[in-house]
C-alpha positions in Angstrom: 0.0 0.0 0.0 2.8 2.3 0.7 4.6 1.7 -2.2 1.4 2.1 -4.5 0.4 5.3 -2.5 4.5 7.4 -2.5 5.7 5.4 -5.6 8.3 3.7 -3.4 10.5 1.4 -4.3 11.4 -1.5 -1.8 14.8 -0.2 -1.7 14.1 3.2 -1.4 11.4 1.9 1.2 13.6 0.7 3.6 15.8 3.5 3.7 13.8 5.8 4.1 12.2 4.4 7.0 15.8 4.0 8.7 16.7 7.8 7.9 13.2 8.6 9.2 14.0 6.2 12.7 16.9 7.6 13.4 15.8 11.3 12.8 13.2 10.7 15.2 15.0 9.1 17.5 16.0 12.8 19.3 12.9 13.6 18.9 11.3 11.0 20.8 13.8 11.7 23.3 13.1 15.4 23.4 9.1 14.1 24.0 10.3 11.9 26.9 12.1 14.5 28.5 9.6 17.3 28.4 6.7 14.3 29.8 8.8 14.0 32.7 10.6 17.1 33.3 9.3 19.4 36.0 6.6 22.7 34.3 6.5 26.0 36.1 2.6 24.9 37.4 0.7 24.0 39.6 -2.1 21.2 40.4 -5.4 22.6 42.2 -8.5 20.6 43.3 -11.7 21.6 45.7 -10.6 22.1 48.9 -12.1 21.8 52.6 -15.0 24.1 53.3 -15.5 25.7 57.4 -19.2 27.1 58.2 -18.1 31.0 59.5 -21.3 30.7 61.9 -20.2 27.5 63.2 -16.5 25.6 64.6 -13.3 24.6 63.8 -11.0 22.6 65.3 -13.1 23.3 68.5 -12.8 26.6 68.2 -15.5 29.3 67.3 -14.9 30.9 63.9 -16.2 34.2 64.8 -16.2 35.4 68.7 -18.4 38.7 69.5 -17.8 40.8 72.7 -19.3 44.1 73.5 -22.5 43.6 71.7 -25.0 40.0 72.1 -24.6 37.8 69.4 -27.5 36.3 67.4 -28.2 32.3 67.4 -27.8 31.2 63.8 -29.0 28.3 62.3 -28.2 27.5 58.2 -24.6 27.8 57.3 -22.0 30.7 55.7 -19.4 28.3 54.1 -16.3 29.6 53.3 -14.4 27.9 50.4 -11.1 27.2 49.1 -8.7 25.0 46.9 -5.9 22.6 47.7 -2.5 22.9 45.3 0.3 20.7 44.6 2.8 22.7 47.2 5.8 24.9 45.2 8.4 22.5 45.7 6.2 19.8 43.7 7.3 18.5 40.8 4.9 19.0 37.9 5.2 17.0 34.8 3.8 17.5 31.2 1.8 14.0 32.1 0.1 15.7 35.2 -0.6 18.8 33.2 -2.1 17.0 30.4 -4.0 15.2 33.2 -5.2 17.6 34.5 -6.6 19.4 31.3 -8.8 16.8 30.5 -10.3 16.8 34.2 -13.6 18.6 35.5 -12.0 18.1 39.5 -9.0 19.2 38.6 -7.3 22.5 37.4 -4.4 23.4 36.1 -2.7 27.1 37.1 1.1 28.7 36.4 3.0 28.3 39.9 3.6 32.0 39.9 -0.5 32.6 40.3 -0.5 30.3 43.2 2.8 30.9 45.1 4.6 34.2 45.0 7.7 33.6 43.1 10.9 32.1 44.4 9.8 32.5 47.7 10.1 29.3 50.1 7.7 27.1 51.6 7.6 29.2 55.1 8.2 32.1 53.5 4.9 31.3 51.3 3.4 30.5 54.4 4.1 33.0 56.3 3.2 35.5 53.9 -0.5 33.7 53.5 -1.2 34.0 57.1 -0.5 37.9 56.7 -2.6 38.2 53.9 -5.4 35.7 56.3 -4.8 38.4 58.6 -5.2 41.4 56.9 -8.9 40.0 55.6 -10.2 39.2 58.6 -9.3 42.7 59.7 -10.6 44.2 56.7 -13.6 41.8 56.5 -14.7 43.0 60.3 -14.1 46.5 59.3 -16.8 46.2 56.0 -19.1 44.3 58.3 -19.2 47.1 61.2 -19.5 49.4 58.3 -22.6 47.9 57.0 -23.8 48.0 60.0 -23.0 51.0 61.3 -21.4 50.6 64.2 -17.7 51.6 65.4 -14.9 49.3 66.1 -14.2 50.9 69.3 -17.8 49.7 70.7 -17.6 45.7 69.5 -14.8 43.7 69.2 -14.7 40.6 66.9 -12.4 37.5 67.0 -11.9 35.3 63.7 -10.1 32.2 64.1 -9.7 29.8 61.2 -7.0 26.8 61.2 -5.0 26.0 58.6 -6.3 28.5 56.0 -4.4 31.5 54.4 -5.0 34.0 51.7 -7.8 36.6 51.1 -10.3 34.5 49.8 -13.0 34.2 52.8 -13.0 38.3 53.4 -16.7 38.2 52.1 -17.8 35.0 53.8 -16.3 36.6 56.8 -18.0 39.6 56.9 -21.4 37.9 56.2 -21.1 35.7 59.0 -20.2 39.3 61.6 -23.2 40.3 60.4 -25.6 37.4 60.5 -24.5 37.2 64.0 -25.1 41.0 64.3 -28.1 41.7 63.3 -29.1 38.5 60.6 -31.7 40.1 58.1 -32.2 42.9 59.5 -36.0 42.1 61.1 -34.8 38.9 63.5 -34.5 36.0 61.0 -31.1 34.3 59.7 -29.6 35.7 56.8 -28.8 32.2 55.4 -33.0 31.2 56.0 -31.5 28.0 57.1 -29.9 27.2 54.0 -26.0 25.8 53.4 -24.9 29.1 51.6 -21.3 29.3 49.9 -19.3 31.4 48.5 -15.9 33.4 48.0 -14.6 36.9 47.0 -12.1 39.1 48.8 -13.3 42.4 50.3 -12.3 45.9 51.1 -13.2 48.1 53.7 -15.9 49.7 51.9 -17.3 46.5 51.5 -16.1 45.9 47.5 -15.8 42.4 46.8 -12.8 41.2 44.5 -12.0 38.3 42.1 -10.0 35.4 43.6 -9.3 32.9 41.1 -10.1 29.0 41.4 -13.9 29.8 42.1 -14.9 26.5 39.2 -12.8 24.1 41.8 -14.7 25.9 44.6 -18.1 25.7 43.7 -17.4 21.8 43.5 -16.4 22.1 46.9 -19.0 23.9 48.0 -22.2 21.3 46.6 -19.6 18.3 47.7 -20.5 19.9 51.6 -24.1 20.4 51.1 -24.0 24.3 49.7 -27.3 25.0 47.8 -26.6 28.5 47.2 -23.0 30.1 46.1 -22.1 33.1 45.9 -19.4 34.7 43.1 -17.4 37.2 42.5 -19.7 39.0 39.2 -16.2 39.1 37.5 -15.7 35.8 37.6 -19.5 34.2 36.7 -17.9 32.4 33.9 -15.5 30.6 35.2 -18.2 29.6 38.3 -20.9 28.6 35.1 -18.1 26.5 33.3 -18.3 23.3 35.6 -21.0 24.3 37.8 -22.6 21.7 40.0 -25.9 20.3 39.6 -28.0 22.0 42.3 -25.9 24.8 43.1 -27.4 28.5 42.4 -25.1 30.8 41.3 -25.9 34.9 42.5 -23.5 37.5 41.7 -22.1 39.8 44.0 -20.1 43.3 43.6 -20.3 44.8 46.8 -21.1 43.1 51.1 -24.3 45.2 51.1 -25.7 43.7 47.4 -24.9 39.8 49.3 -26.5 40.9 52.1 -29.4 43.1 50.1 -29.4 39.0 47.5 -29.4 37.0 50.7 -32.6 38.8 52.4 -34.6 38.7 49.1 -33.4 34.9 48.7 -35.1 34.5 52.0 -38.4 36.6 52.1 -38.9 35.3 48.6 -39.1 39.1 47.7 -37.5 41.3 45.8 -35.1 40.7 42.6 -32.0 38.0 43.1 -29.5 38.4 40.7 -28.1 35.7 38.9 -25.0 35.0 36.3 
């Protein structure tokens, strides 16, 4: 057939077939290599999930002194993803992998992990940026309620977690146990509500990245409702749950303002 096909002669057959072998013998080598050599990414899947309104590791998530704290029921879950750590060796095998996996992602190193830092230093520099949003998050929650830091003092203690990812979760949660929906109900209406976005002290939520990986997460552990960054309502829509209710947020009062109306059954409720 090849001979009928290229006009080959057995001869010229042969030879050709060893000068083509041998060519692509360094390039079959060059293949091998770049399978197994190590790629400036990283591997992410869901993460664990910790209800703000509830525990963890035996400790409360949020602590209020100086004002009486609501009893909550439903749940504020805070999200996140897990990554292969910096010092992880990522191959072309795992990255190809991982592109042909819904529960896994794919993402450069150096949008994960500060560059050529270390492990601690990584670390480290995670729990500052944990404790900056926390601070922040307390600040845009006081704010939307009008009260003054000076009169209420808030505690957030969350193990093992670092980044700025649970700012608006957090702030939520301060206010559920503030004041709820304004009128004495929950904010949540009972329901397992998830959700991730950084915040500011004005109360502007930001973009975090990682939010299709998150809202698998967040369905895996019983979330019904998730809330999103409105930037990022595509990436959220790409491999979105079955069951889980996407609403957009921009700003802590419009998740509050979606969250009330969610639960009265009145008023508009955005969506992607």
């Amino acid at each position: 057939m090849a001979s009928r096909l290229f006009g080959l002669s057995g001869l010229s057959r042969l030879s050709r077939f060893r000068a083509v072998a041998v060519c692509a013998l360094p390039v079959v080598g060059l293949f091998a290599v770049a399978v197994f050599a190590p790629l400036p990414f990283s591997l992410a899947q869901p993460g664990m999930t910790a209800d703000v309104l509830g525990e963890n590791k035996g400790d409360p998530v949020i602590t209020i002194s100086g004002a009486k704290a609501r009893e909550t029921s439903g749940q504020l879950r805070m999200t996140t993803i897990e990554a292969t750590s910096p010092d992880t060796d990522v191959s072309l095998g795992d990255v190809l992998d991982g592109w042909f996996r819904t529960d896994r992602a794919v993402m450069p190193r150096d949008s994960v992990y500060p560059s050529g830092d270390s492990v601690k230093e990584i670390e480290k520099y995670n729990a500052q940026e944990m404790k900056k949003s926390q601070d922040t998050a307390t600040e845009a929650a006081l704010g939307q309620l009008g009260g003054k830091p000076d009169d209420i003092e808030v505690t957030l203690k969350l193990a093992d977690v670092g980044g700025p990812s649970a700012g608006l979760l957090f702030s939520l949660g301060i206010v559920d146990k503030l004041d709820g929906d304004g009128s004495g109900g929950d904010l949540t209406g009972g329901r397992v509500i998830a959700g991730t976005g950084t915040i500011d002290a004005d109360g502007k939520v930001g973009a975090v990245g990682g939010v299709a990986l998150k809202t698998q997460a967040a369905r895996r552990d019983g979330a019904t409702v998730f809330l999103v960054p409105k930037a990022e309502c595509s990436d959220a829509e790409s491999e979105l749950p079955k069951g889980l209710r996407l609403i957009p947020v921009t700003t802590l009062k419009g998740a509050v303002d979606s969250l009330v109306a969610l639960e009265k059954g009145k008023g508009s409720v955005p969506s992607c």
